[in-house]
DRENPA-3360 file (N, C-alpha, C; in nm, 2 decimals, always signed):
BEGIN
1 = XXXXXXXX = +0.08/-0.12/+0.00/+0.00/+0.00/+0.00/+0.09/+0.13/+0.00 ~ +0.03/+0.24/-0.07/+0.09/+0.32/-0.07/-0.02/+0.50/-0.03 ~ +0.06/+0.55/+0.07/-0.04/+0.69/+0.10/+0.04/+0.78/+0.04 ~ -0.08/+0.83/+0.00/-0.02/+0.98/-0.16/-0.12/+1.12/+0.01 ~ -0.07/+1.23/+0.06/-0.11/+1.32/+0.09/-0.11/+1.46/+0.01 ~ -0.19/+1.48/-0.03/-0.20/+1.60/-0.11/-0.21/+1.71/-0.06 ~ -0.16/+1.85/-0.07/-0.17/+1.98/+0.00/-0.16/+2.07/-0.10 ~ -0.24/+2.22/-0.09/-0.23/+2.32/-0.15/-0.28/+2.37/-0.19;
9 = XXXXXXXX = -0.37/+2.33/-0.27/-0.52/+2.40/-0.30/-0.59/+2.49/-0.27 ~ -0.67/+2.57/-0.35/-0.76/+2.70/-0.24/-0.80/+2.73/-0.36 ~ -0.84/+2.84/-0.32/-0.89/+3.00/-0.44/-0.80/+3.08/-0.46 ~ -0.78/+3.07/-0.56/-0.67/+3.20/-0.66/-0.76/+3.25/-0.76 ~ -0.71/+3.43/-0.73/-0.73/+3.50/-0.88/-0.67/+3.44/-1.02 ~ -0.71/+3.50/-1.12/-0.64/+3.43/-1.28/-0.51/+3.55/-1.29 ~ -0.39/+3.47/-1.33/-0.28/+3.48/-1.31/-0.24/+3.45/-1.22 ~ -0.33/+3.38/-1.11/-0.22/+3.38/-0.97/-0.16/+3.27/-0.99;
17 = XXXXXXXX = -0.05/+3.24/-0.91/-0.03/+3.11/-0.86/-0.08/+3.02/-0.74 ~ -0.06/+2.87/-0.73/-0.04/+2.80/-0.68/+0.06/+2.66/-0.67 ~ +0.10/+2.64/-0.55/+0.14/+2.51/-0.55/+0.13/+2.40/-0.50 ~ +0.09/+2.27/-0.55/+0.04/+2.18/-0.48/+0.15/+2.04/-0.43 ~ +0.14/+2.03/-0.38/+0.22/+1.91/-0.31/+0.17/+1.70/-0.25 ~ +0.24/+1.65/-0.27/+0.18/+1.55/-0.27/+0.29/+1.41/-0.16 ~ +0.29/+1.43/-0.06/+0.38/+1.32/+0.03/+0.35/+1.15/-0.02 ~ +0.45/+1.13/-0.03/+0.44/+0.96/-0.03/+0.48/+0.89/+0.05;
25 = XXXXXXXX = +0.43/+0.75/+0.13/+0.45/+0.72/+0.22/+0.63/+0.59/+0.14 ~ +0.63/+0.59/+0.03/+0.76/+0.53/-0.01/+0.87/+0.66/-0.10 ~ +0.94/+0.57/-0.08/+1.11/+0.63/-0.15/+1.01/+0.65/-0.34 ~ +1.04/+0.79/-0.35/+1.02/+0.80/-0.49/+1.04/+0.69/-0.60 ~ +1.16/+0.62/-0.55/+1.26/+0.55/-0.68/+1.16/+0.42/-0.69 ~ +1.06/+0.42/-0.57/+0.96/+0.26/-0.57/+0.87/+0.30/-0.69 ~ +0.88/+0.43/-0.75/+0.76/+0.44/-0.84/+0.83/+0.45/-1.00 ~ +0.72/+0.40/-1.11/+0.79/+0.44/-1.22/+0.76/+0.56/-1.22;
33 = XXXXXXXX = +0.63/+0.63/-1.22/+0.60/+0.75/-1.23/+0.53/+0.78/-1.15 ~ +0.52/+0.94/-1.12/+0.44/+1.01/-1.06/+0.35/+1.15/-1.14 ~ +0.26/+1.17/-1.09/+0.15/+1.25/-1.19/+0.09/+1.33/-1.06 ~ +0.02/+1.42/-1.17/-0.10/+1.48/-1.15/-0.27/+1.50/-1.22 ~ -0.33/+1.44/-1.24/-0.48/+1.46/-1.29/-0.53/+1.54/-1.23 ~ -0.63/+1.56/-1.30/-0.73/+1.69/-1.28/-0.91/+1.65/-1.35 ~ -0.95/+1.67/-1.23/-1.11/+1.65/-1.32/-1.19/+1.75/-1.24 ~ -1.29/+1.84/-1.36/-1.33/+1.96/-1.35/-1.47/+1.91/-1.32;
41 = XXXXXXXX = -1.56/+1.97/-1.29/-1.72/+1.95/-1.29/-1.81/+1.91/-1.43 ~ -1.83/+1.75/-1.45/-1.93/+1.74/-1.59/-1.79/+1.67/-1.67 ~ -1.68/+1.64/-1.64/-1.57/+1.63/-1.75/-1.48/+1.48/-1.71 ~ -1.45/+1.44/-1.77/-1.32/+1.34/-1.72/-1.23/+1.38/-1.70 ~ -1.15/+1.32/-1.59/-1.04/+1.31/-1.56/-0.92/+1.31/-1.64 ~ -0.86/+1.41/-1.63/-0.73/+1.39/-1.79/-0.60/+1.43/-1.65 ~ -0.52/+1.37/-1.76/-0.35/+1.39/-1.71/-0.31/+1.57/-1.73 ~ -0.24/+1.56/-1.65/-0.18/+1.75/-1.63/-0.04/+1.74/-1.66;
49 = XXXXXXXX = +0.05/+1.61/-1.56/+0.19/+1.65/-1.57/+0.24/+1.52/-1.56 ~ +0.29/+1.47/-1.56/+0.35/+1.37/-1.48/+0.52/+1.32/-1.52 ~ +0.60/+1.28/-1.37/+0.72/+1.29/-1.38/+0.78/+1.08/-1.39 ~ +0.89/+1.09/-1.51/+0.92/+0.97/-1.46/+1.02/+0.91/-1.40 ~ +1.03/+0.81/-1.36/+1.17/+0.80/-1.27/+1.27/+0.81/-1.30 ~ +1.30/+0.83/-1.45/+1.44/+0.88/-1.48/+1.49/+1.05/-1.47 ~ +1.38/+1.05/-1.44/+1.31/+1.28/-1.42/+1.26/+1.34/-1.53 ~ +1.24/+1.24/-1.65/+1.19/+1.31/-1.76/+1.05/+1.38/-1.74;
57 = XXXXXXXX = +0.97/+1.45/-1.78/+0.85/+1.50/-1.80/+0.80/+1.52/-1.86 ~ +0.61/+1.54/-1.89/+0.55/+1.52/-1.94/+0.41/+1.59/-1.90 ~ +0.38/+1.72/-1.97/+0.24/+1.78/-1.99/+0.15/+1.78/-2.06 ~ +0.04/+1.81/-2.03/-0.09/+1.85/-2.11/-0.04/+1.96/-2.18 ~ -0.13/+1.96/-2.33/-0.08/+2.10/-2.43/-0.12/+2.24/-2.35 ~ -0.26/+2.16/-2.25/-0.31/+2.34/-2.22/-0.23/+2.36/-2.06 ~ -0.13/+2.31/-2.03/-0.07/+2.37/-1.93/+0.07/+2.40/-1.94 ~ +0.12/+2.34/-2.07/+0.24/+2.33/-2.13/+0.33/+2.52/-2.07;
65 = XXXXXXXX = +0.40/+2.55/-2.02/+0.43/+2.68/-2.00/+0.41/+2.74/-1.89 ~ +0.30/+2.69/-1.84/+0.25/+2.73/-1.70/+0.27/+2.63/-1.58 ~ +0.28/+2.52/-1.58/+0.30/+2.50/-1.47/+0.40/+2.37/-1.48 ~ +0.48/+2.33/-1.38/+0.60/+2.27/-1.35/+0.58/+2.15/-1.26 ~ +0.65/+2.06/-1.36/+0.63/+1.92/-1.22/+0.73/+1.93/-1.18 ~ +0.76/+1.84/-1.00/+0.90/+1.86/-1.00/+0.88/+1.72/-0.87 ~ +0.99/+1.72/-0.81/+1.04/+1.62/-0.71/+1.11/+1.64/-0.61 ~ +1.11/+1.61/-0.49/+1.20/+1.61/-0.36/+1.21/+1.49/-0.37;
73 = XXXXXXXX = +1.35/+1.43/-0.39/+1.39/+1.32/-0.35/+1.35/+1.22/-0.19 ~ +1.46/+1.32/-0.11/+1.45/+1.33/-0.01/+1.33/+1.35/+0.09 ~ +1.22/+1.38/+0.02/+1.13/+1.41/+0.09/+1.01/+1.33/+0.04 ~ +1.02/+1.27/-0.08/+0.91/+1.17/-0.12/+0.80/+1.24/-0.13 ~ +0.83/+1.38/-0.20/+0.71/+1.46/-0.25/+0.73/+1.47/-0.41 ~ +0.66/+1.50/-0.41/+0.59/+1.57/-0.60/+0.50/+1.66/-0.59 ~ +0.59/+1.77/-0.64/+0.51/+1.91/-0.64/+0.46/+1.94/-0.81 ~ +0.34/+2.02/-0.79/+0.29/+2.11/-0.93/+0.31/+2.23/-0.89;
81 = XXXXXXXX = +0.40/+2.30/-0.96/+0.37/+2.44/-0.90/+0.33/+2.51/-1.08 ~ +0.20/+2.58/-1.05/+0.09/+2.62/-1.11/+0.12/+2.80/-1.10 ~ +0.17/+2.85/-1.22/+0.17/+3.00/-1.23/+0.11/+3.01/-1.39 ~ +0.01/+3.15/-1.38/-0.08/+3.15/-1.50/-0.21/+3.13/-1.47 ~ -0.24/+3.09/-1.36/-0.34/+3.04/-1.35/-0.54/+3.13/-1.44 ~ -0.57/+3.03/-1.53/-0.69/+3.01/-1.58/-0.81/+2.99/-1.54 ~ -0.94/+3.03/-1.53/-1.07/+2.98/-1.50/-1.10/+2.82/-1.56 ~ -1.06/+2.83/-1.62/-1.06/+2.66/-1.69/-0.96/+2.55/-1.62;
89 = XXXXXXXX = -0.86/+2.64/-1.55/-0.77/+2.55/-1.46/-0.83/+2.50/-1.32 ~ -0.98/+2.53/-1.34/-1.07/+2.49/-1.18/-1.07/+2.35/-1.19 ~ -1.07/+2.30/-1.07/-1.11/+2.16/-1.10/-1.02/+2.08/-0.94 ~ -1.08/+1.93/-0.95/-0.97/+1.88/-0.83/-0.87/+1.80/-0.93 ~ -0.75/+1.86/-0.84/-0.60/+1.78/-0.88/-0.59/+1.67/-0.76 ~ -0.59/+1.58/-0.90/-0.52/+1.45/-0.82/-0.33/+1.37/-0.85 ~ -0.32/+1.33/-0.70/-0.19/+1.28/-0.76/-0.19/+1.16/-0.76 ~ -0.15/+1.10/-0.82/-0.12/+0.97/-0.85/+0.01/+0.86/-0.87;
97 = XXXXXXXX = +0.03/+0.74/-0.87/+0.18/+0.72/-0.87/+0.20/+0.56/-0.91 ~ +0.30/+0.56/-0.98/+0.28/+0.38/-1.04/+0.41/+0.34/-1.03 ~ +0.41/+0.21/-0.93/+0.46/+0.14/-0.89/+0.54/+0.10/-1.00 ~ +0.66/-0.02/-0.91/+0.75/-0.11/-1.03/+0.67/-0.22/-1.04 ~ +0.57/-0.28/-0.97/+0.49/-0.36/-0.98/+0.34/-0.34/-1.07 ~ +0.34/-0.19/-1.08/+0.24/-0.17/-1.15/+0.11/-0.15/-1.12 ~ +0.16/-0.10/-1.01/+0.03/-0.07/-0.88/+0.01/+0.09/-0.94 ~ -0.15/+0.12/-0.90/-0.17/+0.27/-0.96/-0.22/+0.30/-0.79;
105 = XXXXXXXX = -0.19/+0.43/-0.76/-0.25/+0.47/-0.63/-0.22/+0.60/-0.65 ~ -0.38/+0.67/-0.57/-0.43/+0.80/-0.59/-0.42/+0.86/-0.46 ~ -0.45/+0.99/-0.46/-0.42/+1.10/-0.38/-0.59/+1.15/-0.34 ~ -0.62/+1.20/-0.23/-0.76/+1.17/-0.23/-0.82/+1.34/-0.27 ~ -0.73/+1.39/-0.32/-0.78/+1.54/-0.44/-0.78/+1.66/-0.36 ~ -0.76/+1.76/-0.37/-0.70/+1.91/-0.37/-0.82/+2.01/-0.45 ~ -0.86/+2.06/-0.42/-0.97/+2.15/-0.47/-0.88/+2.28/-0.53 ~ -0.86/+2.33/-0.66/-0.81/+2.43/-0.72/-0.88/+2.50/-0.76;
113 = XXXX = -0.96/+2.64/-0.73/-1.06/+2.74/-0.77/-1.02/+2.86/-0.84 ~ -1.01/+2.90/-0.93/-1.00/+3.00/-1.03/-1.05/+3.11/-1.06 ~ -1.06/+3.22/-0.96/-1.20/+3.30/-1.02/-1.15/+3.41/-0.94 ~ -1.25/+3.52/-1.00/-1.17/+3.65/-0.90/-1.32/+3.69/-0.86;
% end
């Protein structure tokens, strides 16, 4: 088993920033990857960012520029840090994270509000 804690989230104006954060109860290197999704009200769930264990990354086209995956080793976190922020960027971010065994485990979601 694996616990994903998620932190960060709130209400921001458009252009603001935020940063979200995500603790894992294992050593990063147990995962192939780690991510972030996002699902808005009425919409599926789509991928945002996600990092892989070799540190390569990987975005959505509509966040491409704005916002940043990244990693604490040491700390067994995975951060988004979100600048630019959009009305369309509303939604809950989830993190997520896939095992070497191929285990998928979720983060129980972060509410991100967009609006002035």
């Amino acid at each position: 088993q694996v616990q994903l804690v998620e932190s960060g989230g709130g209400l921001v104006q458009p252009g603001g920033s935020l940063r979200l954060s995500c603790a894992a109860s294992r050593n990063v290197f147990s995962f192939n990857t780690m991510g972030w999704y996002r699902q808005a009200p009425g919409k599926e769930r789509e991928l945002v960012a996600v990092i892989i264990s070799a540190g390569f990354t990987n975005y959505a086209d509509s966040v491409k520029g704005r916002f940043t995956i990244s990693r604490d080793i040491a700390e067994n976190t995975v951060y988004l840090q979100m600048n630019s922020l959009k009305p369309e960027d509303t939604a809950v971010y989830y993190c997520t994270v896939r095992t070497l065994t191929a285990e998928n485990y979720w983060g129980q979601g972060t509410q991100v509000t967009v609006s002035s």
